[in-house]
C-alpha atoms as a printed R data frame, in Angstrom:
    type eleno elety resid chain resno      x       y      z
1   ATOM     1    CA   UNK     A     1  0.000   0.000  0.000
2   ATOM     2    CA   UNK     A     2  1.450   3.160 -0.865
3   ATOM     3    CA   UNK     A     3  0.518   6.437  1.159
4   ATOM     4    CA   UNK     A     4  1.672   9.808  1.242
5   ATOM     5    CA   UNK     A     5  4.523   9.835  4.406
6   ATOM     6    CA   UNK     A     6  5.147  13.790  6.271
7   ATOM     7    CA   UNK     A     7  9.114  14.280  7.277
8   ATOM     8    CA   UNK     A     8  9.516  17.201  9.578
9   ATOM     9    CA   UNK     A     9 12.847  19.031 10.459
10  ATOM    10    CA   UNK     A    10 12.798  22.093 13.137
11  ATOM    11    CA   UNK     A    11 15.505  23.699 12.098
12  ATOM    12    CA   UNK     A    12 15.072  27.779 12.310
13  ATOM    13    CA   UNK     A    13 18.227  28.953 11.898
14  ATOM    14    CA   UNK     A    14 18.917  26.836  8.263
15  ATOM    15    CA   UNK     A    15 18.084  28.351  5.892
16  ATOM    16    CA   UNK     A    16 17.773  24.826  3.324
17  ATOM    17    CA   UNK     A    17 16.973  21.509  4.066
18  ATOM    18    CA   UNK     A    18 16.597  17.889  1.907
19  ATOM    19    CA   UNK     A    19 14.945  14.879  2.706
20  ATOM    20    CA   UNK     A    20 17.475  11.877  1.481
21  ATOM    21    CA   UNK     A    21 16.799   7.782  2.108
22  ATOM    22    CA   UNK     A    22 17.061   4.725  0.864
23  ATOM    23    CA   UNK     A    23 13.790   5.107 -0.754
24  ATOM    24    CA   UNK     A    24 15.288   6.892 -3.497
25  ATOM    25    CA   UNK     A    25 18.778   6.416 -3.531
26  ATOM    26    CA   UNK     A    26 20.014   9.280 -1.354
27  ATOM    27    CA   UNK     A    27 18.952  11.936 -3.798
28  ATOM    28    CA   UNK     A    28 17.954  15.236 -2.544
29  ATOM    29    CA   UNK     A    29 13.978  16.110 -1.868
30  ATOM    30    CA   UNK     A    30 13.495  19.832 -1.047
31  ATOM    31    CA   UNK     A    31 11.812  20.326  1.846
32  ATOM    32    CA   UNK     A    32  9.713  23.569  2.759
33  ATOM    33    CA   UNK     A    33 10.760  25.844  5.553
34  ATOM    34    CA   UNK     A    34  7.863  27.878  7.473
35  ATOM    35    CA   UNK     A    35  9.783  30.736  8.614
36  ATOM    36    CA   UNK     A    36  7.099  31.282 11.205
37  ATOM    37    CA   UNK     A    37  7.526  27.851 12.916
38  ATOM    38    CA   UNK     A    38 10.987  27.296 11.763
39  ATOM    39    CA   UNK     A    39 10.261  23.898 10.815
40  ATOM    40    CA   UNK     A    40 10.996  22.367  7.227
41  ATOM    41    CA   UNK     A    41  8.404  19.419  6.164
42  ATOM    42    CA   UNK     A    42  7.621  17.906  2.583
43  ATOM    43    CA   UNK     A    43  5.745  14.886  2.341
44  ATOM    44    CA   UNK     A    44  6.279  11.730 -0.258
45  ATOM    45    CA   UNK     A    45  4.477   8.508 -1.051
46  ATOM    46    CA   UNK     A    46  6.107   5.327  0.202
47  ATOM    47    CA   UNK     A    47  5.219   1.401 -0.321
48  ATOM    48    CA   UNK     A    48  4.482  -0.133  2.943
49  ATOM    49    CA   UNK     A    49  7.984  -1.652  4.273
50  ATOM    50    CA   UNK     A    50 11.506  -0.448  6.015
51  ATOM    51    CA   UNK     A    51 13.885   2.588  4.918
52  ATOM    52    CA   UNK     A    52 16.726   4.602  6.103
53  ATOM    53    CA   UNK     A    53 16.812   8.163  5.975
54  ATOM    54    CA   UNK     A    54 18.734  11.758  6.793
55  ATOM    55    CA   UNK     A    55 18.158  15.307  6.628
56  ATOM    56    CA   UNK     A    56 20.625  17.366  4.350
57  ATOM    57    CA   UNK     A    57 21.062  20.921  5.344
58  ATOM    58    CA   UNK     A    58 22.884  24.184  4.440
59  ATOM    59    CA   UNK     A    59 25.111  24.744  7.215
60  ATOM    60    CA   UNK     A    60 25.931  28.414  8.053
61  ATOM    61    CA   UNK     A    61 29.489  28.107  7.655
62  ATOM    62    CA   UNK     A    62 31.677  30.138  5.534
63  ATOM    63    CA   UNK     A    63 31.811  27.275  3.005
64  ATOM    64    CA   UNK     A    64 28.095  26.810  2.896
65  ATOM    65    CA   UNK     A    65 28.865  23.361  3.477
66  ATOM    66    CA   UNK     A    66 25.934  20.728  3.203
67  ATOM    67    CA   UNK     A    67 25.454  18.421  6.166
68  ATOM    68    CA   UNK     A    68 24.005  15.263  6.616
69  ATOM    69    CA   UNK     A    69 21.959  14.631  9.807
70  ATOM    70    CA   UNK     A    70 20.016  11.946 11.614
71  ATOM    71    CA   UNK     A    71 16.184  12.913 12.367
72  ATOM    72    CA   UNK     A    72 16.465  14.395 16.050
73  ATOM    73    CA   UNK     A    73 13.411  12.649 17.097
74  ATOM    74    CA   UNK     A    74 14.149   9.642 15.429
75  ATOM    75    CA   UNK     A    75 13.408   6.126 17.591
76  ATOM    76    CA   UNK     A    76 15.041   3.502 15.831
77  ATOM    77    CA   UNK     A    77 18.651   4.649 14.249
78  ATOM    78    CA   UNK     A    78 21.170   2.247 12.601
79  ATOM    79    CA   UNK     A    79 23.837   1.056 14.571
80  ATOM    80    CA   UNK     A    80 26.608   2.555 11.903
81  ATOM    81    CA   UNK     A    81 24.577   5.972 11.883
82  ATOM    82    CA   UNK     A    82 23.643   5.339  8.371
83  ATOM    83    CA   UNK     A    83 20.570   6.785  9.343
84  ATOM    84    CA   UNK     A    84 17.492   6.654 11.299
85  ATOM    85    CA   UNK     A    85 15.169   4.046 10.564
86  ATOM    86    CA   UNK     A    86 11.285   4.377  8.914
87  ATOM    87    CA   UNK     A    87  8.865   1.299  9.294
88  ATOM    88    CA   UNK     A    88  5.751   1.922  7.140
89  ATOM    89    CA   UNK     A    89  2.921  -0.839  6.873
90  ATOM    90    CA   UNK     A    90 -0.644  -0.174  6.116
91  ATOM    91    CA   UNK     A    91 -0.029   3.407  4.466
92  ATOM    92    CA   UNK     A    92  1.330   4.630  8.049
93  ATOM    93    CA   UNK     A    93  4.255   5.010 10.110
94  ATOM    94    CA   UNK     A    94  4.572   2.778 13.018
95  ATOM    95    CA   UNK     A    95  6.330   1.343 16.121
96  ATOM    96    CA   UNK     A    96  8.306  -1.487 14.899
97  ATOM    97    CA   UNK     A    97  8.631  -2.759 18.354
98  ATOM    98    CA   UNK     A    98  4.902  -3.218 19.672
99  ATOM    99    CA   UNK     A    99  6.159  -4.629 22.884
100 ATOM   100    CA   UNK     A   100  2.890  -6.463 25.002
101 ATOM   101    CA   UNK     A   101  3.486  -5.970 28.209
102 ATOM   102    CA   UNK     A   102  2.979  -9.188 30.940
103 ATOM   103    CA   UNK     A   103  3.351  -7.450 34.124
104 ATOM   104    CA   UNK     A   104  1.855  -4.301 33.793
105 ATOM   105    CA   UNK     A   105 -0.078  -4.992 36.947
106 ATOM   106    CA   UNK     A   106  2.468  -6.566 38.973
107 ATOM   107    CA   UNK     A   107  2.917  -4.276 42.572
108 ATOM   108    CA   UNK     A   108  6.334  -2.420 42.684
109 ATOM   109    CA   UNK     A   109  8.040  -1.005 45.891
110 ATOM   110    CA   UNK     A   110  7.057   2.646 46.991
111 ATOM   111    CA   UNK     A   111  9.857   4.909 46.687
112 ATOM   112    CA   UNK     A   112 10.862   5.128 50.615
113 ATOM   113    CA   UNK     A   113 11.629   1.220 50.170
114 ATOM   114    CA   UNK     A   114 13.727   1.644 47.309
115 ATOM   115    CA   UNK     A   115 17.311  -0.378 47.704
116 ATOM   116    CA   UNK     A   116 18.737   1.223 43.721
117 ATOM   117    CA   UNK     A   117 21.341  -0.693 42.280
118 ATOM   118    CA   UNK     A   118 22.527   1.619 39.637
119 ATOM   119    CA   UNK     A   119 23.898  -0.724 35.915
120 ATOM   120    CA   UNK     A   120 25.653   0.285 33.332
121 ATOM   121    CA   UNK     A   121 24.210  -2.174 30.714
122 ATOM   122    CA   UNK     A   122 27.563  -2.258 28.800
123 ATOM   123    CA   UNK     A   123 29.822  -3.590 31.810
124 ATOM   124    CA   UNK     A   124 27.004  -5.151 33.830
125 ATOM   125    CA   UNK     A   125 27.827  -8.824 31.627
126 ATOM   126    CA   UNK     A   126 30.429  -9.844 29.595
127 ATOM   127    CA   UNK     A   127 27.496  -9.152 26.233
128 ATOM   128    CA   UNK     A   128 26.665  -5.742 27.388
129 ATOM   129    CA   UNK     A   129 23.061  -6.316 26.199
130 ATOM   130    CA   UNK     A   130 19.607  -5.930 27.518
131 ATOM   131    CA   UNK     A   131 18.739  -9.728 27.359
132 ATOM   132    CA   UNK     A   132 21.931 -10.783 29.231
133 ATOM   133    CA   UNK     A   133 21.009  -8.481 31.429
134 ATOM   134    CA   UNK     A   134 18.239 -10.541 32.424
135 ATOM   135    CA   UNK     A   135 19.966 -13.511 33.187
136 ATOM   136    CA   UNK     A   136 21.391 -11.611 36.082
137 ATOM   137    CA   UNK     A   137 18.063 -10.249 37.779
138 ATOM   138    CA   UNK     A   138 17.669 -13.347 40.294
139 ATOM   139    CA   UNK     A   139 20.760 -12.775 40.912
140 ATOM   140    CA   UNK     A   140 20.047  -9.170 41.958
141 ATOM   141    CA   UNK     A   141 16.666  -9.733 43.381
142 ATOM   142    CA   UNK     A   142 17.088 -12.732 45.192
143 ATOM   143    CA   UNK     A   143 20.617 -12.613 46.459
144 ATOM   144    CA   UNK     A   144 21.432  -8.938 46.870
145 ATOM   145    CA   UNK     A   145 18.147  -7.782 47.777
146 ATOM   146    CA   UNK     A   146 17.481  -4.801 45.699
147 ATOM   147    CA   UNK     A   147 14.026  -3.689 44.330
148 ATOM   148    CA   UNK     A   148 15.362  -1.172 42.052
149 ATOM   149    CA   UNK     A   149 17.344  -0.472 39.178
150 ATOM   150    CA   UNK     A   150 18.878   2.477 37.825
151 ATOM   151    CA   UNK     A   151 20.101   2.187 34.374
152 ATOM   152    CA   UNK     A   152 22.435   4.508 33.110
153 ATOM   153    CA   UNK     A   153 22.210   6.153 29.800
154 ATOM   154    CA   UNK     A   154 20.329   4.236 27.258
155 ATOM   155    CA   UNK     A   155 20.341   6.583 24.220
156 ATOM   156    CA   UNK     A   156 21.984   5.971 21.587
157 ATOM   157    CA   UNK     A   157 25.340   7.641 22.290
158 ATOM   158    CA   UNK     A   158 28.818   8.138 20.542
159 ATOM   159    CA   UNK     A   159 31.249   5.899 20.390
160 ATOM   160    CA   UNK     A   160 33.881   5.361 23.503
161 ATOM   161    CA   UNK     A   161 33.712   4.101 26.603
162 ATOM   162    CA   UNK     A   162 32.005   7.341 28.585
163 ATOM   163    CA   UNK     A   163 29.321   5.756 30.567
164 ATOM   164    CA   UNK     A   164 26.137   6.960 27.617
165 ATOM   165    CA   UNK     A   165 26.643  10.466 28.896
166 ATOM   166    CA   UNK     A   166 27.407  11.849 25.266
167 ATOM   167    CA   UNK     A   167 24.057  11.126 23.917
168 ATOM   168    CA   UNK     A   168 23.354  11.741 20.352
169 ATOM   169    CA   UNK     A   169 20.007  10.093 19.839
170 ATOM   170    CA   UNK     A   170 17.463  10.978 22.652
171 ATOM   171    CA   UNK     A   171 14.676   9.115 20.906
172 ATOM   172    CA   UNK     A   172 16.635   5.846 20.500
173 ATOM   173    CA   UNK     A   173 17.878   2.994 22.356
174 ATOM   174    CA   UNK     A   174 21.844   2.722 22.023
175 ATOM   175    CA   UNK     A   175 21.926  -0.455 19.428
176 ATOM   176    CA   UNK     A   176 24.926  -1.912 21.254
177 ATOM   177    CA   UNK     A   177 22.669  -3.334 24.097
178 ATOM   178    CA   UNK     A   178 19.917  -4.212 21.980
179 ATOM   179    CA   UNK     A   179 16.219  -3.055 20.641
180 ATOM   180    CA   UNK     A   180 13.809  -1.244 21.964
181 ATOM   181    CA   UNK     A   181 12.071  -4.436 22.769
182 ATOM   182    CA   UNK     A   182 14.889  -5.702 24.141
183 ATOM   183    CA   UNK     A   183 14.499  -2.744 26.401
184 ATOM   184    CA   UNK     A   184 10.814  -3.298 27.441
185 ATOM   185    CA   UNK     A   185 11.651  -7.379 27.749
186 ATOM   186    CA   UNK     A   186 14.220  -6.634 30.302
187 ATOM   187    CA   UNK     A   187 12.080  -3.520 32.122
188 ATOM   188    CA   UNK     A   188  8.976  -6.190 31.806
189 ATOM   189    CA   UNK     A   189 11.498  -8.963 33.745
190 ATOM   190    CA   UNK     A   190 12.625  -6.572 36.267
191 ATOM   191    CA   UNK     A   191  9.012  -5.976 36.915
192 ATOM   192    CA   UNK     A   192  8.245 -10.111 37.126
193 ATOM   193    CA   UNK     A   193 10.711 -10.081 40.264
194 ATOM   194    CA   UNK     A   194  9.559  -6.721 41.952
195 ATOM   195    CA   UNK     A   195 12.035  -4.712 40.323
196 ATOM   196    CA   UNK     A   196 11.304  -0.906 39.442
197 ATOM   197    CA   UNK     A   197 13.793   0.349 37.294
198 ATOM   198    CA   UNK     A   198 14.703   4.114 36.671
């Protein structure tokens, strides 16, 4: 199914700005600035399925260099920053990670019974992943006694070893420790065992 798709890009202070993506082999689409908003938008058809796409602006350098960026509010990016990443299915954007949630109901400590164990998901196991995570939540529940977790960064960030703090997609897990569903599947375990996490 193929259905007209809306890209948006606040951006005041640029004064030009391109759609680009996989959809159409990284050529330029103008987008159209609203100088009262400051926001560019243009809209295209797509087929129902996956792409990868960027904004190209006009930086306001001397050289009038253009720029290739990743959507700000993008939720899914590639792991190589290739771009952030568009599901489409049924002629509309979606979620690609419709996580169903098993223990929404489950009864989680108030916050003056809180003992926080604070994890960096990249050093907490040798994987540095959501789902091996898991495997360590008895662990933490059972033997160390703690009811809650405080997870570091989880944005995608840039590379190094600097803890998440240099966050460059706020929208986005960091792909290194997994999906987004790998994200609710841990937060859903953690919950399972009494666990609130932060």
């Amino acid at each position: 199914m193929s259905a007209s798709i809306e890209f948006r890009l606040f951006a005041p202070r640029i004064e030009r700005a391109f759609l680009i993506g996989s959809f159409n082999s990284w050529q330029n689409i103008e987008m159209f600035k609203d100088n009262v908003t400051g926001e560019f938008s243009t809209k295209i058809n797509l087929d129902d399925g996956e792409y990868t796409y960027k904004f190209r602006i006009l930086a306001r350098t001397e050289s009038n260099k253009m720029i290739d960026i990743i959507d700000p509010y993008a939720t899914r990016v590639e792991e190589d920053e290739k771009g952030a990443i568009l599901m489409i299915k049924n002629g509309k954007k979606v979620n690609v990670n419709e996580y169903l949630w098993k223990y929404d109901e489950k009864s989680l400590p108030e916050n003056r019974d809180l003992i926080i164990y604070e994890i960096f998901i990249a050093d907490f196991t040798e994987e540095g992943t959501f789902r091996s995570a898991i495997t360590k939540l008895d662990y933490l529940a059972y033997d160390l006694g703690i009811n809650c977790i405080q997870l570091m960064p989880i944005q995608g960030f840039l590379l190094g070893h600097d803890w998440g703090y240099t966050i460059r997609h706020y929208f986005s897990v960091e792909p290194s420790y997994g999906s987004s569903e790998d994200l609710k599947s841990f937060i859903d375990e953690c919950h399972s065992r009494g666990i609130r996490v932060m």
